[in-house]
C-alpha positions in Angstrom: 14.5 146.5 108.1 15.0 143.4 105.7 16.8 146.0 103.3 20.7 146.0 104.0 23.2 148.8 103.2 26.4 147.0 102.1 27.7 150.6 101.3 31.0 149.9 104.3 31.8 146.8 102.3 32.6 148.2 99.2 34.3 151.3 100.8 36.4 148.5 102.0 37.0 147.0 98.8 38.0 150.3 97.4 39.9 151.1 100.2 38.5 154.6 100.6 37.2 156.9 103.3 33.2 157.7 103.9 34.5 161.6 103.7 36.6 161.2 100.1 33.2 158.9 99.1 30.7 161.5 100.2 32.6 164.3 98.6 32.8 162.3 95.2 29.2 161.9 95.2 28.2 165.4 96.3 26.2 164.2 99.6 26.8 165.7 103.0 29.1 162.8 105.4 26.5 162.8 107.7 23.8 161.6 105.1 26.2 159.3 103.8 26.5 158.0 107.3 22.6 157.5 107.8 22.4 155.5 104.7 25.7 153.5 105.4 24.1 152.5 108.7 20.4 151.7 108.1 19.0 154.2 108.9 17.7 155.9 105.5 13.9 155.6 104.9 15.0 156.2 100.9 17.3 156.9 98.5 17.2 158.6 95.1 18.1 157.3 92.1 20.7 160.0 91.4 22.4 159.3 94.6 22.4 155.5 94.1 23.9 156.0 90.3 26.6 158.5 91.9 27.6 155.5 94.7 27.8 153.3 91.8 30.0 154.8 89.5 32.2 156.6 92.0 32.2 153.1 93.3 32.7 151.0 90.6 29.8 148.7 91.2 26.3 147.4 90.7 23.2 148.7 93.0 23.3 145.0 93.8 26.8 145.0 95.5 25.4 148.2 97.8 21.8 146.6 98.6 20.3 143.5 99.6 17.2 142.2 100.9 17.3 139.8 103.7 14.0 138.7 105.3 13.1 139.5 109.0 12.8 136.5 111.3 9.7 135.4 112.1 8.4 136.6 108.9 8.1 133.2 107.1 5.9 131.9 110.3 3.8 135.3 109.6 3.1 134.7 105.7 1.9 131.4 106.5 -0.5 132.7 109.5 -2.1 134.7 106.7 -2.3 132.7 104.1 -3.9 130.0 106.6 -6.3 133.0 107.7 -6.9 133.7 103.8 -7.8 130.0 103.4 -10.1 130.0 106.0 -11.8 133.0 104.8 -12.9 131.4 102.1 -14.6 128.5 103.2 
């Protein structure tokens, strides 16, 4: 998924424990866990604030979008298809 969770760094920073951060925020560890790892198809708003203040930080410092190889060579399959297209 070309969305990454940075969520371990900053508990690093701030020197805290998944349990004390998920019990600040008012999620369940396990939840905290499947969004810490990847593995979350979403997250609300609320939750993402909660992370931020309790953390001290930015929703920039906990996400990050990093592209999946290949997917430069894709884009330009496409838009090659596209151009062809019109022609």
């Amino acid at each position: 998924m070309p969305i990454v969770v940075d969520v371990d760094v900053m508990l690093a920073r701030r020197k805290m424990s998944v349990g004390e951060l998920a019990e600040r925020v008012g999620i369940t560890p396990a939840n905290l866990a499947v969004l810490k790892n990847g593995r979350a198809k979403a997250v609300r708003f609320t939750t993402l604030a909660s992370l931020c203040e309790v953390l001290d930080c930015q929703p920039g410092d906990l996400l990050r979008w990093e592209p999946e190889p290949g997917a430069d060579a894709e884009a330009a399959g496409d838009a090659v298809a596209a151009v062809g297209e019109g022609t």
